[in-house]
C-alpha positions in Angstrom: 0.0 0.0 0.0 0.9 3.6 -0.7 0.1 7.1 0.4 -2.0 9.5 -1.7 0.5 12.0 -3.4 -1.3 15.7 -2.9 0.6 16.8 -5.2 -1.7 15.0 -7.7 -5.4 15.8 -5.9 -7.1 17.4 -8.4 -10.0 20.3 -7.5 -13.5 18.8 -7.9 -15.4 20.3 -9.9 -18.0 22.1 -7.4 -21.1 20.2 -5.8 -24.2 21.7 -4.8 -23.8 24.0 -1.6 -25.9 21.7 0.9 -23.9 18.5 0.4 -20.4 20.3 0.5 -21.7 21.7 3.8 -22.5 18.0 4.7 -18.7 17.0 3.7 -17.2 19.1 5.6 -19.7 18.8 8.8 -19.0 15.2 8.6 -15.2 15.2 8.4 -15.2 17.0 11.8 -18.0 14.4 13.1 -15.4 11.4 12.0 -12.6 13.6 13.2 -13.7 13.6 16.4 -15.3 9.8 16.9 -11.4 8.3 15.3 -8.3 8.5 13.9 -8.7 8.3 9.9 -6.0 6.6 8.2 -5.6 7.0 4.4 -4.0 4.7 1.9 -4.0 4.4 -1.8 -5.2 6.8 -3.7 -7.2 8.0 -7.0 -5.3 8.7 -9.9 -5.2 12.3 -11.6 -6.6 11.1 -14.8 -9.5 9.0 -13.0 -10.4 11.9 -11.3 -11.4 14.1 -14.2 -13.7 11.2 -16.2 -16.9 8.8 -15.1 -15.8 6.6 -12.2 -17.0 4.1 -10.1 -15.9 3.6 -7.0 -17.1 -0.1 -4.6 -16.6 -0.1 -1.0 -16.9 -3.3 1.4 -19.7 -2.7 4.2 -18.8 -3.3 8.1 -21.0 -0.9 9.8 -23.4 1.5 10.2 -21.0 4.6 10.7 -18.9 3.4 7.5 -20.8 5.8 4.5 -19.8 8.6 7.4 -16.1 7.5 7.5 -16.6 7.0 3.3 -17.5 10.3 3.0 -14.5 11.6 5.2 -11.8 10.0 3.4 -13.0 11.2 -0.1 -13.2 14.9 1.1 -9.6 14.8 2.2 -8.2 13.5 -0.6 -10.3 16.1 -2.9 -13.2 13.8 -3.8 -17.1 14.7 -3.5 -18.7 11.4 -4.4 -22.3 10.7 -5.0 -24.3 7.4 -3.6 -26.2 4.8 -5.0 -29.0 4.8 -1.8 -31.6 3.1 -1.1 -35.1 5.0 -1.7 -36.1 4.0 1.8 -33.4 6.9 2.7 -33.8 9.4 0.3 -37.6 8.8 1.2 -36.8 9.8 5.1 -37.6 13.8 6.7 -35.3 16.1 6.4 -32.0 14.2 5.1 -33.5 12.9 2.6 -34.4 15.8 1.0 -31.1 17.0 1.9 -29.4 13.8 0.3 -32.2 14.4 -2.8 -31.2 17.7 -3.6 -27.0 16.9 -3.2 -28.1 14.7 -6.1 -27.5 10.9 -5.3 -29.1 8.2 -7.1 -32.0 5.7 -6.1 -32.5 2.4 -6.0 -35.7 0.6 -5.1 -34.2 -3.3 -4.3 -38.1 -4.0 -3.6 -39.6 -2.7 -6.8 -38.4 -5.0 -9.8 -40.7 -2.6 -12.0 -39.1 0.3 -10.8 -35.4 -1.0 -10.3 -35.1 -1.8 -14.3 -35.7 2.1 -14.9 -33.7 3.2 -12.3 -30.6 1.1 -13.3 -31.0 2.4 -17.1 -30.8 5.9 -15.1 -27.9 5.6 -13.0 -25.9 3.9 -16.3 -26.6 7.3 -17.8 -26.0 9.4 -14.2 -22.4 7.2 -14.2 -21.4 7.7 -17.9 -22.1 11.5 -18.2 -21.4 12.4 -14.2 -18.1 14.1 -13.3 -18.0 13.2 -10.0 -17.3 9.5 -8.7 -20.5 7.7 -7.7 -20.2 4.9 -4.4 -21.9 1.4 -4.3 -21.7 -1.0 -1.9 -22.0 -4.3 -4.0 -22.6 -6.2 -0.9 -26.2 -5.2 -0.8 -25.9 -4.8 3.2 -24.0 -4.9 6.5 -21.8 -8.2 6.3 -23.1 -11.2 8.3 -19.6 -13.0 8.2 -18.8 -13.9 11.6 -15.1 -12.1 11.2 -16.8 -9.4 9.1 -14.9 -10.2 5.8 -17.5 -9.5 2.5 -20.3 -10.9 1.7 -20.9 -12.9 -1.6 -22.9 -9.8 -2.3 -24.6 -9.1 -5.1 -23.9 -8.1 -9.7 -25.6 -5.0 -9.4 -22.6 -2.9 -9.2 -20.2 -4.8 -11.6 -23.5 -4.7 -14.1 -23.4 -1.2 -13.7 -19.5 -0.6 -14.3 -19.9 -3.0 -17.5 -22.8 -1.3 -18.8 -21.3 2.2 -18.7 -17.9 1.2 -19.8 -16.2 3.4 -16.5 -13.4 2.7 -14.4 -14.1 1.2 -11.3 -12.1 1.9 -7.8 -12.2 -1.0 -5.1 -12.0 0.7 -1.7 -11.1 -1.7 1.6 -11.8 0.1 5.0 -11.7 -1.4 8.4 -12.6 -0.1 11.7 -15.6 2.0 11.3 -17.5 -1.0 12.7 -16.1 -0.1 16.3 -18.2 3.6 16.3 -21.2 2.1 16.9 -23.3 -1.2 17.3 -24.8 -2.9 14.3 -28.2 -2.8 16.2 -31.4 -4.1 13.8 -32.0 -4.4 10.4 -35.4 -2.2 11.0 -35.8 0.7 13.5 -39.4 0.6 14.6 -38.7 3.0 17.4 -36.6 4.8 19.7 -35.6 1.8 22.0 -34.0 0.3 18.4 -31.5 3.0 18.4 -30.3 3.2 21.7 -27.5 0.4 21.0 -26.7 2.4 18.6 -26.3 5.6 20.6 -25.0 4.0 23.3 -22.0 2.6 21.8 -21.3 6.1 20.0 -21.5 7.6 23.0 -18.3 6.0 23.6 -16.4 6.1 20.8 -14.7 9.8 21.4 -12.9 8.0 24.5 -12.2 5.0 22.4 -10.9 7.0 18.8 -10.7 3.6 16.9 -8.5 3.7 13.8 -10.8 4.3 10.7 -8.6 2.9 7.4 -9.4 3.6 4.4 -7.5 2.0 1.0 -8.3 3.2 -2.1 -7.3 0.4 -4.4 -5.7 0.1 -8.0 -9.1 0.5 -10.9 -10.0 -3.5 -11.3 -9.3 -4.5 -14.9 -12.4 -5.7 -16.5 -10.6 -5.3 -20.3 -11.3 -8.9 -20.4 -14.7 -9.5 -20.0 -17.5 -9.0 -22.8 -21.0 -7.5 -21.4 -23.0 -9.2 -23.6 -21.9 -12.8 -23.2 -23.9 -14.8 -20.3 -22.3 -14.5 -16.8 -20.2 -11.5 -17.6 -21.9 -9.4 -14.3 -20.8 -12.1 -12.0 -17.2 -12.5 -13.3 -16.9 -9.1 -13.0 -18.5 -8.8 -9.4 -15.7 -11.7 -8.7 -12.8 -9.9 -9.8 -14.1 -6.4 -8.2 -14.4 -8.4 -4.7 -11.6 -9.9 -4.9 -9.8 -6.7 -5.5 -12.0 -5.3 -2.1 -10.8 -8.4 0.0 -7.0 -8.1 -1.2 -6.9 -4.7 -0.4 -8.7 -5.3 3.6 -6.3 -8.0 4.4 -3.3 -5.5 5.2 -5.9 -3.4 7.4 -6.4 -6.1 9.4 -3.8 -7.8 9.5 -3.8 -8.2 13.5 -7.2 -9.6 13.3 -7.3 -11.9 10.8 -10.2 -14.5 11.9 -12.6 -12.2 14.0 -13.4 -8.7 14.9 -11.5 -7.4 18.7 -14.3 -5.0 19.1 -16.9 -7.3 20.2 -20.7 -6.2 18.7 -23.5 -8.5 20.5 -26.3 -7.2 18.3 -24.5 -8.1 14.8 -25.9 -11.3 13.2 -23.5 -14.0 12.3 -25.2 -16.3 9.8 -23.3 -16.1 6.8 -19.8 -16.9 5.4 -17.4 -15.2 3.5 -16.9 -16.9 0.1 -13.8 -14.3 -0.3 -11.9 -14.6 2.6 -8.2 -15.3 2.0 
């Protein structure tokens, strides 16, 4: 692994005012929870075309630490979310109008239009748009990938873009994994709870931003060319979170009591 050179960050074009504001009020928020450690970095010439970029999904608090580590190496991504949060009060007209991209899992009727729509948002966008191709949270008892899901290599195959595997590890240990579904307060208080702490704790939050996965290889239109790609892209996530964790190679130190366990890595070195 290798530090970013800031010699080569180059200016982002700028975003709308409300999500720059976000940025920057999150950095201080991760700033102050843990210690973020960069590695890696984007290339000059990546920076200035369509790119997508796939991270590996540990926790709750990781978009937060996500978001972090692109703003200091001169990034302002865009998401891939879930309508269920761009459907929510207040942020999610915020995250609506910072323009991220929807996805409705649920909706198969919907989905097919909204993946024809972020195709065209990735080809024609300037800035770098995130997807978690894992679909969720992982479930693997030492918190290594899920088998995840095509949607994201589909997407990079479709469009023709670069895409940027990103391996982070530690954001897990900000706060609990708590439920799949909050029906109420009393479902966020593990949550809160455990962030409550985390100030006193200042876990180290690391962030690699891997070498663009080669997909020259692979045709789009021949059968099973979304799930080769999805292979290579999380291998390329897994290779780069081994040396983050190198110290805790089987299971997690921070121990979590509310996050679920039922599922195995198929990636796992």
């Amino acid at each position: 692994m290798f530090a970013p050179n800031r010699d080569r960050v180059t200016p982002p074009r700028r975003s709308p005012a409300i999500w720059r504001t976000m940025l920057t009020i999150d950095r201080g928020l991760v700033n102050f929870l843990g210690h973020l450690k960069i590695t890696g970095e984007v290339p000059a010439d990546l920076r200035k075309q369509p790119l997508l970029m796939t991270p590996n999904h540990i926790g709750n608090f990781d978009p937060f630490v996500m978001m972090a580590a692109c703003k200091r190496i001169g990034i302002n991504p865009r998401f891939l979310l879930a309508g269920g949060i761009l459907d929510a009060p207040v942020i999610g007209r915020a995250l609506r109008a910072s323009g991220h991209l929807r996805i409705d899992r649920a909706e198969a009727s919907t989905a097919v239009g909204q993946f024809s729509e972020a195709v065209e948002a990735l080809r024609t966008s300037r800035d770098p748009i995130v997807v978690y191709p894992e679909g969720r949270i992982s479930h693997d008892p030492g918190l290594w990938p899920e088998r995840g899901k095509t949607g994201a290599a589909r997407l990079a195959l479709a469009a023709g873009v670069p895409v940027v595997p990103i391996s982070q590890w530690g954001a897990h240990e900000i706060v609990y994994w708590g439920t799949e579904v909050v029906n109420g307060p009393a479902d966020l208080l593990p949550l809160a709870r455990s962030g409550l702490t985390a100030p006193l704790r200042r876990p180290t939050l690391r962030v690699h931003f891997g070498k663009p996965v080669d997909l020259s290889d692979i045709d789009p239109q021949r059968p099973g060319a979304g799930v080769r790609a999805h292979a290579k892209i999380m291998q390329a996530i897994t290779d780069g979170l081994e040396p983050l964790r190198r110290d805790e190679p089987d299971v997690p130190r921070f121990k979590d009591p509310t996050r679920p366990t039922d599922t195995k890595s198929p990636w796992r070195p």
